[in-house]
C-alpha positions as a LaTeX table, in Angstrom:
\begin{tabular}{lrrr}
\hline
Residue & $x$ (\AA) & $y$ (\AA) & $z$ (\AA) \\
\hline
Unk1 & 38.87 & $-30.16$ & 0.39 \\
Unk2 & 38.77 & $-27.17$ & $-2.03$ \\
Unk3 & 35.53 & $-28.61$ & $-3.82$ \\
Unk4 & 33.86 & $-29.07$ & 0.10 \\
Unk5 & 34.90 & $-25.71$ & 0.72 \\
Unk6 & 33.30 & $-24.23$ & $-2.69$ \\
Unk7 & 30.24 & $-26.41$ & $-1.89$ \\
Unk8 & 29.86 & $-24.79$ & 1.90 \\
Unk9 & 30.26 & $-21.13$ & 0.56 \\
Unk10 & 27.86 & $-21.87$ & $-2.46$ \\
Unk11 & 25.40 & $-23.47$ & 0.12 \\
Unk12 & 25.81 & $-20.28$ & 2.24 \\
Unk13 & 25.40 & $-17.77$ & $-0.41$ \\
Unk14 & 22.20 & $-19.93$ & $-1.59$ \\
Unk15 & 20.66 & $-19.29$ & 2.51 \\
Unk16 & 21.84 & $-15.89$ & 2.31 \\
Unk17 & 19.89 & $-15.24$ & $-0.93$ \\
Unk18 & 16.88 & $-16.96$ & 0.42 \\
Unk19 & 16.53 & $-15.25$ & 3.62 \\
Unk20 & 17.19 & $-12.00$ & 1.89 \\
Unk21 & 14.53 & $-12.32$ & $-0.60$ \\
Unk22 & 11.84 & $-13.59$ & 1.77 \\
Unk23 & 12.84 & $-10.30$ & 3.59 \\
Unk24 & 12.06 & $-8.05$ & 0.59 \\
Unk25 & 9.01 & $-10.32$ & 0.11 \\
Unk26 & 7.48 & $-9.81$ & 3.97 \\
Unk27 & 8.24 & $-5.96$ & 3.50 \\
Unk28 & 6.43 & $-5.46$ & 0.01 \\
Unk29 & 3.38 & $-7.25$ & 1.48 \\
Unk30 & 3.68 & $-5.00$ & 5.59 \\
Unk31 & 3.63 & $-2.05$ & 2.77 \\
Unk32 & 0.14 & $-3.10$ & 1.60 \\
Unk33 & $-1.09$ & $-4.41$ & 5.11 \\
Unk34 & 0.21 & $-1.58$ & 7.61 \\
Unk35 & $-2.50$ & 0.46 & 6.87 \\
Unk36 & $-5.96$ & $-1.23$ & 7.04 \\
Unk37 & $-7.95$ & 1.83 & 7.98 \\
Unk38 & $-6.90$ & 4.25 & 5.74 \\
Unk39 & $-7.20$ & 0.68 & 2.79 \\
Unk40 & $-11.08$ & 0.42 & 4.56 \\
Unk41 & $-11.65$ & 4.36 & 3.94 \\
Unk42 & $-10.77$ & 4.89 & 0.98 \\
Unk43 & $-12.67$ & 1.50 & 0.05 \\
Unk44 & $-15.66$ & 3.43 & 1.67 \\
Unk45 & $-15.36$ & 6.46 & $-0.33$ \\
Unk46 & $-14.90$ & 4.05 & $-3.64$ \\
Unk47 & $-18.48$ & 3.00 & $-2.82$ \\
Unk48 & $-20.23$ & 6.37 & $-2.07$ \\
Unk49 & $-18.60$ & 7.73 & $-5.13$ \\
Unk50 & $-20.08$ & 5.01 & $-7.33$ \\
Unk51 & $-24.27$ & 5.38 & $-5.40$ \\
Unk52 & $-23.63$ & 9.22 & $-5.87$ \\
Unk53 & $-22.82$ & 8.49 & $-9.46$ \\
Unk54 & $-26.12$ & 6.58 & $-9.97$ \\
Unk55 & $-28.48$ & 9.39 & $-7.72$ \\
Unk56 & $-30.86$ & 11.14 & $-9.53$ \\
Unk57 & $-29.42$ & 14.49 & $-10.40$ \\
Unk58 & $-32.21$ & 16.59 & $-9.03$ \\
Unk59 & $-30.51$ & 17.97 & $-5.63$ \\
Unk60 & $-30.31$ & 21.21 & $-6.38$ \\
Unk61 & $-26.20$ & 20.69 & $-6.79$ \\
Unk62 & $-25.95$ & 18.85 & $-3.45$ \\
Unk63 & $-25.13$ & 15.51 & $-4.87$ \\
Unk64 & $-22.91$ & 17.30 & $-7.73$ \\
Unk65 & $-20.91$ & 19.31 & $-4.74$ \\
Unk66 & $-20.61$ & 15.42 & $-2.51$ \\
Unk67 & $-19.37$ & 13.64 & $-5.70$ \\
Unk68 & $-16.50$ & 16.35 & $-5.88$ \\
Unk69 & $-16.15$ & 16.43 & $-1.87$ \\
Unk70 & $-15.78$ & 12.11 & $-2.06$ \\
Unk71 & $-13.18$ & 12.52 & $-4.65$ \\
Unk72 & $-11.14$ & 15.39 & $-2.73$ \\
Unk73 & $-11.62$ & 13.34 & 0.32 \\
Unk74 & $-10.17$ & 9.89 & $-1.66$ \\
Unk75 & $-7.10$ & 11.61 & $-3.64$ \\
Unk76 & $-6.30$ & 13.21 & 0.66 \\
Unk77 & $-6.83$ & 9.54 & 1.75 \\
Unk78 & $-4.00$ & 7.91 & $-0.84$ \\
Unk79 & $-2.15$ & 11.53 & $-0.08$ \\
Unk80 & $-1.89$ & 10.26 & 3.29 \\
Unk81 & $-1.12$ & 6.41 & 2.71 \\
Unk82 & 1.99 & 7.56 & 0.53 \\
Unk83 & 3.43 & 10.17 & 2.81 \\
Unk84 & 3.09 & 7.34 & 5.38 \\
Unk85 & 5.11 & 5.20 & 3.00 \\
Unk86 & 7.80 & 7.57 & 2.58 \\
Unk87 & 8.64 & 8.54 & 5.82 \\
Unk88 & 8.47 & 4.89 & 7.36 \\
Unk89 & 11.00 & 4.00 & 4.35 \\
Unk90 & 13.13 & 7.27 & 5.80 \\
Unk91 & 12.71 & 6.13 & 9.62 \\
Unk92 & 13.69 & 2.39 & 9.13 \\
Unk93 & 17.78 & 2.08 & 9.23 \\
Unk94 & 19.15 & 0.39 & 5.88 \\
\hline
\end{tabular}
């Protein structure tokens, strides 16, 4: 009886366990996935960083001033993806 018992709470503990780290899992991966439009802009500004890298350099600064305006633009876009992160992490009860 004592070993059926033992088997029961080891069998629950092993479900427990499970579900728990499928949990963790599913939340790691909503993390990466709740925010596909900022993840497609800053993908966007990845790509005009790297044609305004390979411009000709004769645009009288214009291209110069974009390349610094893409990256200002990128660093506010992963600004705004981690605030988002931190204050859905504060809002969700624990």
């Amino acid at each position: 009886m004592k070993q059926m018992l033992a088997l029961i709470a080891l069998l629950v503990l092993i479900v427990a366990l499970t579900v728990s780290s499928n949990l963790v899992v599913a939340q790691s991966s909503a993390k990466a996935e709740d925010q596909p439009d900022m993840n497609t802009a800053l993908n966007h500004l990845q790509e005009a960083e790297k044609a305004l890298e390979v411009g000709s350099s004769d645009k009288g600064g214009h291209r110069v001033k974009a390349m610094s305006l893409v990256k200002q633009a990128m660093s506010e876009v992963q600004q705004g993806i981690q605030y988002d992160h931190r204050h859905q992490e504060k809002a969700q009860p624990k």
